[in-house]
N, C-alpha and C positions, 0 to 999 in steps of 0.2 A: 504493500500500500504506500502511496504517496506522503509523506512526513508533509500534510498541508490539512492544520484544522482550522476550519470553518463552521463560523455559527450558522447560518443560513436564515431561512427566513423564518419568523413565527407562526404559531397560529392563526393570528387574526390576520396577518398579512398573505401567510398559505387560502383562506377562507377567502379575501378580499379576491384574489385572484382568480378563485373559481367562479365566483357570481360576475366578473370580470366577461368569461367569458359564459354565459348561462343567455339565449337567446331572449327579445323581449317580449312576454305576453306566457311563458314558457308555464306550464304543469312542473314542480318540482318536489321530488320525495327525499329527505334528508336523514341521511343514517342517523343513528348513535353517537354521542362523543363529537370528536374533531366538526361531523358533517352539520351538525349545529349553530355553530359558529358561520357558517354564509348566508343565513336569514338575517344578521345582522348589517350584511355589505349589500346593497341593491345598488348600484348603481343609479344616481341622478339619469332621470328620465325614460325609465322603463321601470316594469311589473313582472314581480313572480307570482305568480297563486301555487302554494305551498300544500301542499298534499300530506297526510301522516295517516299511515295505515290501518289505526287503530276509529278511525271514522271522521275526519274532518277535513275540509278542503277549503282553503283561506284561511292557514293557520296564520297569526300574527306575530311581531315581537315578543318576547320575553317579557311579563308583567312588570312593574315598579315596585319593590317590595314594600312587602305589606297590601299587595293590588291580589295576590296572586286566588284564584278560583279554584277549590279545590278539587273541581269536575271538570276542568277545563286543562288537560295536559296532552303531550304528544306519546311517540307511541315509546320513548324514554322516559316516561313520569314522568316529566319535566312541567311545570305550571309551562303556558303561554296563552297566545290572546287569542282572540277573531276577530281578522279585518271586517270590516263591511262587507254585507254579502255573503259571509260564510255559512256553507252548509255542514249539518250533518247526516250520517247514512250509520249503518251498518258494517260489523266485519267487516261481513260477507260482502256486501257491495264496494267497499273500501277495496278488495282484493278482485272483485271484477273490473275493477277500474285499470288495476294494474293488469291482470293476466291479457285485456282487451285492450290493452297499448293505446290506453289514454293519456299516461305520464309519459311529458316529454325527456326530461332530466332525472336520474335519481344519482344522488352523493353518497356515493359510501364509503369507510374507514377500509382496511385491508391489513391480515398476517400478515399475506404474501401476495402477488401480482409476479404471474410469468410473462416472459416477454412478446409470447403468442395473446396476451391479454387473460388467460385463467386467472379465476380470482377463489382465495382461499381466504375465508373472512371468517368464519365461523366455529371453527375450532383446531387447537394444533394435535389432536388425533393422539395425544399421550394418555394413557390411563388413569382417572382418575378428572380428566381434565371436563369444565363443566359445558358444556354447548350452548351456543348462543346462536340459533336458524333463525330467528325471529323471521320478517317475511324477505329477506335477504333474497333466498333463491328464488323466490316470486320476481321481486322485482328487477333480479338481470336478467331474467327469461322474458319480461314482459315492458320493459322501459326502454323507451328506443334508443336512449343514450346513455352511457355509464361512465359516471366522474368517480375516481378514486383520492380521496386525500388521506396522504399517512406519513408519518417522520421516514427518511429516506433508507434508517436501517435501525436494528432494535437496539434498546440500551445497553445492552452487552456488546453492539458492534457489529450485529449479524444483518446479512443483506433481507431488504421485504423485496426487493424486486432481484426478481429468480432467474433463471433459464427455464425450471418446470419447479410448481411446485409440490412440494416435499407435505403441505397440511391437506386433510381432506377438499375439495373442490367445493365450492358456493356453487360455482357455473365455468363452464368451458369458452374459451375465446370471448366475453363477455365484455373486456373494458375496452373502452374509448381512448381516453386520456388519465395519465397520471401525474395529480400533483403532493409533492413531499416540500421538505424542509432545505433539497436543495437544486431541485430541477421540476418541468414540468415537463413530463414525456407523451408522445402520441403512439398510440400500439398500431404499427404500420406492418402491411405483407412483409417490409424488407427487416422488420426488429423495430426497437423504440429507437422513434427519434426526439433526440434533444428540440424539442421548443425556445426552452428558458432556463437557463440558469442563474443562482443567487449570484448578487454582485461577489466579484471578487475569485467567482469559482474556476477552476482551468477544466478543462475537458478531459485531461488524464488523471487528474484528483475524482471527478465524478464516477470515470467508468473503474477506478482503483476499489470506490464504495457500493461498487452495483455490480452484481452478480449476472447478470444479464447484460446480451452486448447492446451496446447502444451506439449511436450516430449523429450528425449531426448533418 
């Protein structure tokens, strides 16, 4: 590995860049954790109608504390609001929505991401380990586009984006684009290619930290 450490980018800033690029008028369903954080970045002069599985569509910001509703949460418990407009359904219709390829965008977290775009999100397949499917495989089988955001390798140092991955599969060839903490990659026929990278980065420090080949 290249003796070159780099902070890269943040959270809010990793978040800022996906709603960055998130179409306007777009259906969007936001994972767990990290994927959270881009309901807060809309971009001046466009609209997301925010989708969460557990039954609402026009979800809103994050309450004010002390505002929070305690019937009113996404499908991470989480308190939030409802824009104007917002409905509610059902499950089951919540996942018709999705199986019927009415969400345009959905954001998810990620173990692991191979270069071919498989996505391994939901559990690392050790014993003992607790699983977390939530509607995950629903909504890469069923949303026409799939953003990944996740830190670019795990706290121990280990690569998430793989050549194939090693944890049980969410879904085959399923991601679009990937954005981490130190590049955003697009899963292309020829392998990922670099997009973006954080200031500062060189291209042989990058592909030093990625396990997967990548291009630019």
């Amino acid at each position: 590995m290249v003796n070159e450490l780099k902070e890269g980018w943040n959270v809010n800033q990793m978040a800022q860049k996906v709603a960055r690029d998130i179409p306007d008028g777009s259906y969007v369903n936001l994972g767990i954790g990290i994927p959270e954080k881009v309901a807060a970045f809309v971009p001046e002069g466009r609209e997301f109608i925010y989708h969460t599985e557990n039954g609402l569509l026009g979800m809103g910001p994050v309450p004010a504390e002390g505002q929070e509703d305690p019937e009113l949460i996404n499908a991470g418990k989480k308190a939030v609001t409802a824009i104007p407009g917002a409905c509610y359904f059902h499950h089951a219709d919540s996942f018709t929505m999705i199986r019927g390829k009415h969400i345009d965008v959905c954001v998810l977290g990620a173990l692991q991401v191979a270069e071919n775009g498989d996505l391994a999100n939901w559990s690392t397949g050790e014993p003992g380990a607790i699983p977390a499917v939530g509607g995950a495989m629903d909504l890469v089988a069923g949303v026409k586009t799939i953003y990944v955001i996740t830190k670019h390798n795990t706290k121990t140092g280990e690569a998430k984006i793989v050549k194939n991955c090693s944890y049980p599969l969410t879904g085959k060839a399923v991601v679009n684009r990937i954005y981490t903490d130190l590049a955003i990659l697009d899963v292309t026929e020829k392998g990922l290619k670099v997009i973006e990278m954080a200031p500062g980065l060189s291209f042989d420090y990058l592909q030093s930290v990625t396990e997967a080949h990548i291009f630019q």
